[in-house]
C-alpha positions as CSV (number, residue, x, y, z in Angstrom):
1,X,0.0,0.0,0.0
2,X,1.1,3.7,-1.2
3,X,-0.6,5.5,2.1
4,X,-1.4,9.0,2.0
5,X,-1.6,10.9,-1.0
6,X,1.8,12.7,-0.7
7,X,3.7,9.6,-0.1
8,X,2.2,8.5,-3.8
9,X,3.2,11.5,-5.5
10,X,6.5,10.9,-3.7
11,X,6.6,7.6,-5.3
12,X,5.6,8.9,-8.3
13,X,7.6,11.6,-8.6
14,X,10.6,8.9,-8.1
15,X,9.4,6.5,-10.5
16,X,9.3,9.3,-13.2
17,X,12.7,10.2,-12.6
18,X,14.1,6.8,-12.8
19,X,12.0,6.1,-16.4
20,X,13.5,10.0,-17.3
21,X,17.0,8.9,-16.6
22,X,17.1,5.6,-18.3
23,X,15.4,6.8,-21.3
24,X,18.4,9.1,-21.2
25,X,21.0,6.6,-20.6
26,X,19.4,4.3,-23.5
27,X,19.8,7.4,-25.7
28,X,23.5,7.8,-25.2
29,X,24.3,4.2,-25.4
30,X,22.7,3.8,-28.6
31,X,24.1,7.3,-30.1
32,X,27.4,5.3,-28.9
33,X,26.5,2.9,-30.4
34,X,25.7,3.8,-34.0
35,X,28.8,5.7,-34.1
36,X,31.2,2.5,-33.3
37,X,31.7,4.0,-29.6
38,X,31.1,0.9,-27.6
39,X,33.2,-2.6,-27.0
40,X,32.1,-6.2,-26.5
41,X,35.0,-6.0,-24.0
42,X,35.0,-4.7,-20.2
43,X,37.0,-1.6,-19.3
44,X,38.0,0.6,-16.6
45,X,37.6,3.9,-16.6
46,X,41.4,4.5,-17.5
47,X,41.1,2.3,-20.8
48,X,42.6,-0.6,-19.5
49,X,41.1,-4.1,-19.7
50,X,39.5,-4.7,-16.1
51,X,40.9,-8.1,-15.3
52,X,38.1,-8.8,-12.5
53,X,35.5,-8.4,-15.1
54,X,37.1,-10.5,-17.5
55,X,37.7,-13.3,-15.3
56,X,33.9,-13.4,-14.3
57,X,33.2,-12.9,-18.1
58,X,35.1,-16.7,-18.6
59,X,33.3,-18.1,-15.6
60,X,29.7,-17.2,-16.4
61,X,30.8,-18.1,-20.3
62,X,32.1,-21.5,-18.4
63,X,29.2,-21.9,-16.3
64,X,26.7,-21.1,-18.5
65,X,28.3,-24.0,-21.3
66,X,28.2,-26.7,-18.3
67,X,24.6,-26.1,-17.8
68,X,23.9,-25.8,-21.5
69,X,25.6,-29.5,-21.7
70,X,23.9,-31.5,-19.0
71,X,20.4,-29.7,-20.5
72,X,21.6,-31.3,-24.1
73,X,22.9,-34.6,-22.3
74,X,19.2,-34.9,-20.7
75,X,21.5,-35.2,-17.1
């Protein structure tokens, strides 16, 4: 339950902003995007490749295949 009528607005109010700056964000990323902006690899802020994020890359990747064999295996 909301309550009283300020506390919905308040609600509101934050659920507007949220749909306001991800409809921002999307923008960027896709104006990125189109004009050959973004990688398929992770990076820090400095440019470098972020090590942390690449080993969790090769887990999930690893993960995700073991699941993706027993499913086809029926096991």
């Amino acid at each position: 339950m909301l309550g009283d009528a300020s506390n919905a607005r308040r609600h509101r109010d934050q659920l507007l902003a949220r749909e306001v700056v991800e409809s921002f964000f999307a923008e960027v990323m896709a104006l990125a995007d189109k004009k050959g902006l973004l990688s398929k690899e992770h990076f820090s802020v400095d440019g470098t490749l972020d090590p942390i994020l690449v080993e969790v890359r090769r887990k999930t990747q690893t993960a995700t295949s073991a699941i993706d064999k027993r499913v086809t295996e029926g096991g």
